[in-house]
C-alpha positions in Angstrom: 0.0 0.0 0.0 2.7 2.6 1.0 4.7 1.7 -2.3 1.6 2.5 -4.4 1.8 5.8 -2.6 5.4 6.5 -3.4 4.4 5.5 -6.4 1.8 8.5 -7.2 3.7 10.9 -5.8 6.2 10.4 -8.0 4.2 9.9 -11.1 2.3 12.9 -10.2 5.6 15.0 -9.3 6.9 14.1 -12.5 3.7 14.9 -14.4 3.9 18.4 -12.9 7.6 18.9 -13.2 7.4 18.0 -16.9 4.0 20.3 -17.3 6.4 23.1 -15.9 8.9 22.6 -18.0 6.7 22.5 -21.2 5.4 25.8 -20.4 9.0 27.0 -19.4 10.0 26.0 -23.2 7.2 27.5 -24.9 7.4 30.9 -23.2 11.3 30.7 -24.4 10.6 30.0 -28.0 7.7 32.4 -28.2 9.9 34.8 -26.7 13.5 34.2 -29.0 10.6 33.9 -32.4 9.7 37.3 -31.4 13.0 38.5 -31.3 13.7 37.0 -34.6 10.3 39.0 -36.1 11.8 42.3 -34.6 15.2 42.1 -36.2 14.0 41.1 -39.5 11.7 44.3 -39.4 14.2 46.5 -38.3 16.6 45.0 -41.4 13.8 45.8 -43.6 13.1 48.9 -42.1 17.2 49.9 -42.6 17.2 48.1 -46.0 14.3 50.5 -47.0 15.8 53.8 -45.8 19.2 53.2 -47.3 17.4 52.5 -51.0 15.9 55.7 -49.8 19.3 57.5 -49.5 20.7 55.9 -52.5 18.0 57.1 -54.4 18.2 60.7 -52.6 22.1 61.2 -53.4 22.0 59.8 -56.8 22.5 62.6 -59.0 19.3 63.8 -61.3 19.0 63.7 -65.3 16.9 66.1 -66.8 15.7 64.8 -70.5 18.2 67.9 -71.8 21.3 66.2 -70.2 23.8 64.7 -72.2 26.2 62.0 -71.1 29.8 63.0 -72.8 31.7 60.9 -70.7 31.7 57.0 -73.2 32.4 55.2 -69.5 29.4 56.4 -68.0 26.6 53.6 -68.4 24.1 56.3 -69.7 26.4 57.4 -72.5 23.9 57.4 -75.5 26.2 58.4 -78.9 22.8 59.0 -80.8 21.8 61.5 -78.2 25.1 63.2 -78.1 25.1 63.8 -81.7 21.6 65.1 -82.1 22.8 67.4 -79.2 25.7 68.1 -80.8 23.6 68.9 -84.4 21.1 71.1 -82.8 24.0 73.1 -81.6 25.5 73.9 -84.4 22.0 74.2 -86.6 21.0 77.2 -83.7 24.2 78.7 -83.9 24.1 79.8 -87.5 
């Protein structure tokens, strides 16, 4: 009789202890997921304003600009002649 005693009280003990633990787990995953969320907003959030500063410091083409550099990657020789033409056609 006293061993089937023992007996509960340790099945019960362990049924709580594990309970406890379980709960103790969840709360730390919930907790480090949350965390996780947080950073990858505020990456996205810094990702977003730096394309916003990029985009602020880049320097501005107006349709009348013309590229005379042949290394820059907006060098157009069809515009630059047509600009050059023009040019000379007003100045007569």
């Amino acid at each position: 009789m006293m061993a089937s005693i023992n007996l509960n009280v340790a099945r019960w003990t362990a049924l709580s202890l594990g309970v406890a633990y379980g709960l103790w787990h969840s709360n730390s995953l919930r907790k480090s997921a949350e965390k996780e969320r947080a950073a990858i907003k505020y990456r996205h959030k810094e990702e977003l304003i730096n394309k916003a500063k990029a985009a602020y410091f880049t320097p501005k083409r107006s349709s009348t600009d013309v590229v005379t550099d042949p290394n820059d990657p907006n060098f157009d020789l069809e515009r630059l002649i047509e600009h050059y033409a023009t040019q000379g056609a007003g100045a007569h």
